[in-house]
N, C-alpha and C positions, 0 to 999 in steps of 0.2 A: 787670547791672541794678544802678542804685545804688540807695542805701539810702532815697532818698527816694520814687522808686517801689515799692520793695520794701515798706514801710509802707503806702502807698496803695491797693495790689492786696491787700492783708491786712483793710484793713480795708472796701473794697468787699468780700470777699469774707465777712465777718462779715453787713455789714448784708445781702446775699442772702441768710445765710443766717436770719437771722433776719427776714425778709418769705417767705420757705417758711413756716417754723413759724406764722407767725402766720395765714397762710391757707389750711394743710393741709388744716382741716377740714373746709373751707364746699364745698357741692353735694357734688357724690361725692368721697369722701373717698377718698387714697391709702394705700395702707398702709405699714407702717411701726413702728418706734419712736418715741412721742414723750412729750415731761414733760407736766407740768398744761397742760390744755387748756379752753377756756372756746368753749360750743356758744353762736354769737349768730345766727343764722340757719339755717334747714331746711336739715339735712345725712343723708346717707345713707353708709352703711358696708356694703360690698357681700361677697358671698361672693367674688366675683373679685380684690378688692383685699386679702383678708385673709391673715393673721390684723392686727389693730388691736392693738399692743401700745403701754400706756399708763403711762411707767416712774412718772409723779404721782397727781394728780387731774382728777375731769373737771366742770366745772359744765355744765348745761345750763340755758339761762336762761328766764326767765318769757318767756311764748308764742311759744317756740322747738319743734323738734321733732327729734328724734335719732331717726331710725329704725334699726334694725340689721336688715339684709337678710337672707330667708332665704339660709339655711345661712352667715352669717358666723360671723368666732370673733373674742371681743373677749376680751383677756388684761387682768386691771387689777389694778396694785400696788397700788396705792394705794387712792381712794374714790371715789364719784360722788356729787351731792346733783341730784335730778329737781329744778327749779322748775317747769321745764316738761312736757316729755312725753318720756317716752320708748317707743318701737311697736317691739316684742320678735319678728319674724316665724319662721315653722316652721323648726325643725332650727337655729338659734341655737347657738352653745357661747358659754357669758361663765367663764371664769376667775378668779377673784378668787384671786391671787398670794400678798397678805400676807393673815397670820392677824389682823389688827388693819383691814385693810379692809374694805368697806363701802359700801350703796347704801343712800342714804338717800331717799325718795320723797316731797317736799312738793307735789307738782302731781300731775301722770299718769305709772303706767305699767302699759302692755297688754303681756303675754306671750301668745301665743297659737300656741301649737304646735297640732300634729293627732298621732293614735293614731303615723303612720309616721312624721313627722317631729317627735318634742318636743324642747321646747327643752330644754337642759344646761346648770345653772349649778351651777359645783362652788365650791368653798372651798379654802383650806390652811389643817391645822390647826396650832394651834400650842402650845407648853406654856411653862405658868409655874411656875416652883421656888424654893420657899424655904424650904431647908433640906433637911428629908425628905418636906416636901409639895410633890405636882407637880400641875399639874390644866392639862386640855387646852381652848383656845378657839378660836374658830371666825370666821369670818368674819360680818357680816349683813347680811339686810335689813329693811328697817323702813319701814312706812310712818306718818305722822304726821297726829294728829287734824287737820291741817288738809289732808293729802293729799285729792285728786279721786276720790271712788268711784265705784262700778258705779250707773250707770243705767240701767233695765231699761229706760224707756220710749223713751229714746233712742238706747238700746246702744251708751253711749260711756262712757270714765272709765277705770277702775285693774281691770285682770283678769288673773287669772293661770290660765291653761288649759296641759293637756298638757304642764306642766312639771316635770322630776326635779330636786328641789333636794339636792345632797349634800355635807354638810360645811358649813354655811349656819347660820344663827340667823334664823327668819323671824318678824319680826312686825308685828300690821296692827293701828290705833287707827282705819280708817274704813273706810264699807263698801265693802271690795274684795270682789273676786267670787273663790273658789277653788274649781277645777272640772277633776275628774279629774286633779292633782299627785300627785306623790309627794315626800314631807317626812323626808328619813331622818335629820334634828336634831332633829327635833319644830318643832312650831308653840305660837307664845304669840297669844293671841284680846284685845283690850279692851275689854269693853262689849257692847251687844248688836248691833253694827253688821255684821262681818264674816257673809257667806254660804259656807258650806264646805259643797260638794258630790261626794262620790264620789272624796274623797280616801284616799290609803294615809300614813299617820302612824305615822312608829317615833320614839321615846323617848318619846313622851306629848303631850298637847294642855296648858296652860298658858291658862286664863281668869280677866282678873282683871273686877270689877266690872259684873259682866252673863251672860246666857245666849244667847250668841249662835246664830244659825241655823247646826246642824253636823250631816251627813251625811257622815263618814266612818267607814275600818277601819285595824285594824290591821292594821302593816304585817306581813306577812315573807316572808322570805326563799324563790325557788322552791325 
């Protein structure tokens, strides 16, 4: 093969491979490794194509929809930012890889495990040193005053059911719905928005600027 083919079949085989990446994601998604990925259309992540390992970030965009199927496992180094939706189905595992990663929620997201199957979204933790002081951080989620909350009338919006957050920083500035979780980083509340039901909370609840609606216990250990 001379050289002038030999550059040709190289570089046809870049641009295939870069038209995979770019529409990996769309309809049922294949599993895999991939970098930052950008959600432009209803895509679904199946328990049969998993684990989704995510080596960047993932945006999912305004009136888009990312579902993650029950029983998938989504691994992410990196971050996510919801504009749009994202539908969290039973027995879910989400991985958050870097201790500096993140989901951040400015649109919708529903988690909604059951008693047998709850979702699992764990963290890694990480520590920062300087000098003789070390102190450990965590991974988050956050939802934002301008995040989509729980509406009773509709039963649609941002809830988070039957789910064990471990090694996580959770906090919510709108009204999402929390409903039988467990929170073993503790929970921060803002305002009087968030609805907290029949939750278990280890390191403490965190409320700034309001008295929110809270029904839960402390956690421990069987």
């Amino acid at each position: 093969m001379n050289k002038t083919r030999l550059s040709l079949l190289i570089v046809v085989l870049i641009a295939s491979s870069l038209v995979l990446i770019g529409t990996c994601h769309f309809g049922i998604a294949q599993s895999g490794t991939y970098t930052s990925t950008i959600i432009n259309t209803d895509t679904t992540w199946t328990q049969a194509n998993s684990p989704y390992n995510i080596a960047g970030n993932v945006l999912i965009n305004s009136g888009v929809i990312l579902t993650l199927g029950a029983g998938a496992t989504l691994n992410l180094n990196g971050y996510m930012v919801v504009t749009g939706s994202l539908m969290i189905q039973p027995g879910v595992t989400i991985n958050i890889l870097n201790a500096s990663g993140y989901i951040q929620v400015d649109g919708v997201l529903s988690a909604v495990g059951t008693n047998a199957e709850p979702i699992q979204i764990t963290g890694t933790a990480g520590t920062w040193t300087l000098g003789m002081i070390s102190s450990t951080f965590y991974p988050s989620i956050t939802f934002s005053r301008g995040s989509t909350g729980w509406n009773p009338q509709t039963s649609s919006g941002s809830t988070i059911q039957n789910t064990v957050l471990s090694s996580v920083i959770f906090s919510v500035s709108s009204t999402v719905e929390l409903s039988n979780d467990t929170f073993n980083n503790g929970l921060s509340l803002e305002g009087n928005f968030p609805v907290v039901t029949n939750c278990k909370i280890e390191m403490g609840i965190g409320v700034t600027g309001g008295a929110p609606s809270l029904q839960a216990t402390p956690y421990r250990e069987a």
